[in-house]
N, C-alpha and C positions, 0 to 999 in steps of 0.2 A: 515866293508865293506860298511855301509850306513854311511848317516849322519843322528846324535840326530833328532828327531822330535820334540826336545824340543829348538833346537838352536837358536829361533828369543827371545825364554823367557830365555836362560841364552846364551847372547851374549857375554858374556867377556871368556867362554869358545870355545877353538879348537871345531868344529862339528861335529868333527870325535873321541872327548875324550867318552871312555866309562866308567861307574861309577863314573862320577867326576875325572878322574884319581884316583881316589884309588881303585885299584882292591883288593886290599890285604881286608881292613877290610870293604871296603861298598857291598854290591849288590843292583844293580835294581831291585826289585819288580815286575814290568812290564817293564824293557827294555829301559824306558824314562828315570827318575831321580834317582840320586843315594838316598839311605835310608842306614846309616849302620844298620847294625846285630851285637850288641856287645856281644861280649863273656859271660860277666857276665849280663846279660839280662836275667830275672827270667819271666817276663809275656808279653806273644804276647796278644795286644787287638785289634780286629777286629770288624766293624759295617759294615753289610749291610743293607745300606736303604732302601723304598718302592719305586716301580716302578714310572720312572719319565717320562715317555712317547713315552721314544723311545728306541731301544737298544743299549747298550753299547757295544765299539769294543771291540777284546780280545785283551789283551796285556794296555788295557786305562781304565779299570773301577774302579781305583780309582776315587775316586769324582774331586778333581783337575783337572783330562785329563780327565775324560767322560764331563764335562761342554764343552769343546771344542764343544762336536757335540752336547747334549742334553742340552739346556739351564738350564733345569728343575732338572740337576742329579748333580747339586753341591753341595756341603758341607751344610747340615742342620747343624748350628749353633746351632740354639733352639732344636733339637731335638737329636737323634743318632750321630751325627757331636760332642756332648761333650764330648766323649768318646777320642778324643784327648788332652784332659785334664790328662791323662796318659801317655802320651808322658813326662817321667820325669826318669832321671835316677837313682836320689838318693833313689826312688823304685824299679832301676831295673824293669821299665813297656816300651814297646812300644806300638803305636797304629794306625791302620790305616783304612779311612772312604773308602766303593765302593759303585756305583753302582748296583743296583741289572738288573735282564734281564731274560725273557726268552727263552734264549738258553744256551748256555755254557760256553761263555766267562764268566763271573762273576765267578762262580763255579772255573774255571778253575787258574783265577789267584788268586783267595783265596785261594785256594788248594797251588799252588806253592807255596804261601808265607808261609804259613804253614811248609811246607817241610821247604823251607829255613831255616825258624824260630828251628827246629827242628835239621838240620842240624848240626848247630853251638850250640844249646843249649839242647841237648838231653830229660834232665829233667826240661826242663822250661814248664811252665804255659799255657795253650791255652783257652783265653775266646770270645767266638763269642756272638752277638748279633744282631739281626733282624727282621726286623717290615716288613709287608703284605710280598710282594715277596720275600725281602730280607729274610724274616724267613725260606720259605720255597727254596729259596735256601740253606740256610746253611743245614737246615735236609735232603736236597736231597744228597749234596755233601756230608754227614755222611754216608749215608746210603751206599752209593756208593765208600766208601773209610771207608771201617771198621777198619784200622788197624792205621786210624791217633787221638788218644787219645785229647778230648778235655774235659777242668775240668770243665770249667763254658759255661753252652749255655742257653741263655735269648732268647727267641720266644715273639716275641707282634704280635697279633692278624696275625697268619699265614695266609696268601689268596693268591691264585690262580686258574685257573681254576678249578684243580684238587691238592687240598691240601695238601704237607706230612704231615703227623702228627703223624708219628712213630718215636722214640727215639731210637736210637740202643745202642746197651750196650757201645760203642765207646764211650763213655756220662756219665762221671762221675754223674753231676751235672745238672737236668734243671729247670730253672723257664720259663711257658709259662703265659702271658698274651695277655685276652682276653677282646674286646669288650664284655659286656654284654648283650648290647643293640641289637644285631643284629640280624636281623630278616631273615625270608625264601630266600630273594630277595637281601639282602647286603652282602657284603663282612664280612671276618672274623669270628670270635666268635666259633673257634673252641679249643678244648680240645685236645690234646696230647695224646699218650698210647706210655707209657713208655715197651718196648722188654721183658726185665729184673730186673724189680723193686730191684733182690738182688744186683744188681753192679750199679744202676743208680737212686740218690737220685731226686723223681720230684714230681711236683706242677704245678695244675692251679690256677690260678688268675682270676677273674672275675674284669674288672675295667668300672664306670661308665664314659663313653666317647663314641665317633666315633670313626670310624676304620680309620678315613683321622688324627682325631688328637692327637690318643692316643700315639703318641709316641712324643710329645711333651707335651701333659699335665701332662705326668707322668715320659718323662725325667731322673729329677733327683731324681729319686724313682729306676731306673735303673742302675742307675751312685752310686749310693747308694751301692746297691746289688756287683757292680766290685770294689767299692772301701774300702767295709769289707772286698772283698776274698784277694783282693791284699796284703791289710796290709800296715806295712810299713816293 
């Protein structure tokens, strides 16, 4: 009943086509671009980045549409953004980069994707990761949705006003790192407490960095960690 919001960026498509024209095997994610969900797709990977200044609309906080309105909420490249490096199918991986925010759009369209992801793929793989707000969105939405099973969840230096930093049993697997360096007055440098240690293997990390750069200094020490669980 609308037209794409995306139609000035793929112009050779009708403005009024939804998912590409393929309904059958693509969904939108957020409603803009089509992404499929393949059948034999064994691991969903998800990154939420650090708060980039402004807030992300709901329905847009992928990194590609939240850059529309927040210049600053585009795809880190060097950092969390390599995580699309899993985007490869003869692993059987997808991957997709958001925005993080403090309210509930962000939350809310990881969530869906999830679902989706789950939909189609009942026993597929769920690994999240995220750095300052982005962290502690992900453990908020856990917490808040017990019943969505995630295997692998990677925390870098969780911050926000008011931190989560409870694991719920929902949590197979977490590794959280942390700035070490951080003091009464800066961000980050918090510790995890794991719900249920007997259903939920976890670990802090201490790392010698800033809480602005540690999720690119230590990058592919991350990418590392999603690319033993994956396999091939």
């Amino acid at each position: 009943m609308n037209i794409d919001p995306l139609t000035e960026k793929y112009n050779t498509w009708s403005p009024y086509a939804f998912s590409g024209n393929r309904v059958i095997d693509s969904r939108e994610l957020e409603g803009l671009e089509p992404i499929s969900i393949h059948n034999n797709t064994r691991n969903l990977v998800i990154a939420v980045q650090g708060y980039a200044g402004s807030e992300p609309k709901y329905g847009s906080t992928q990194t590609q549409n939240a850059v529309k309105y927040a210049k600053n909420a585009g795809t880190d490249e060097g950092g969390l953004g390599k995580v699309l490096r899993f985007n490869d199918m003869l692993r059987r991986s997808q991957a997709g980069v958001f925005a993080s925010g403090q309210g509930e759009a962000t939350k809310k369209d990881v969530l869906s994707t999830i679902r989706d992801f789950k939909n189609k793929n009942e026993n597929g793989n769920v690994i999240l990761i995220g750095h300052s707000l982005g962290a502690d969105n992900l453990v908020e939405m856990l917490n808040e949705n017990k019943d969505i099973k995630v295997n692998l969840l990677i925390t870098v230096d969780i911050a926000d006003d008011w931190s989560d930093t409870n694991i719920p049993s929902n949590v197979e697997n977490v590794y959280n790192f942390y700035n070490k360096n951080a003091g009464l007055l800066s961000l980050g440098g918090n510790k995890v407490k794991i719900d249920n240690p007997s259903v939920t293997n976890g670990t802090n990390i201490p790392l010698d960095t800033t809480h602005t750069d540690i999720d690119n200094d230590y990058s592919e020490l991350f990418m590392d960690i999603i690319d033993k669980y994956i396999g091939f």
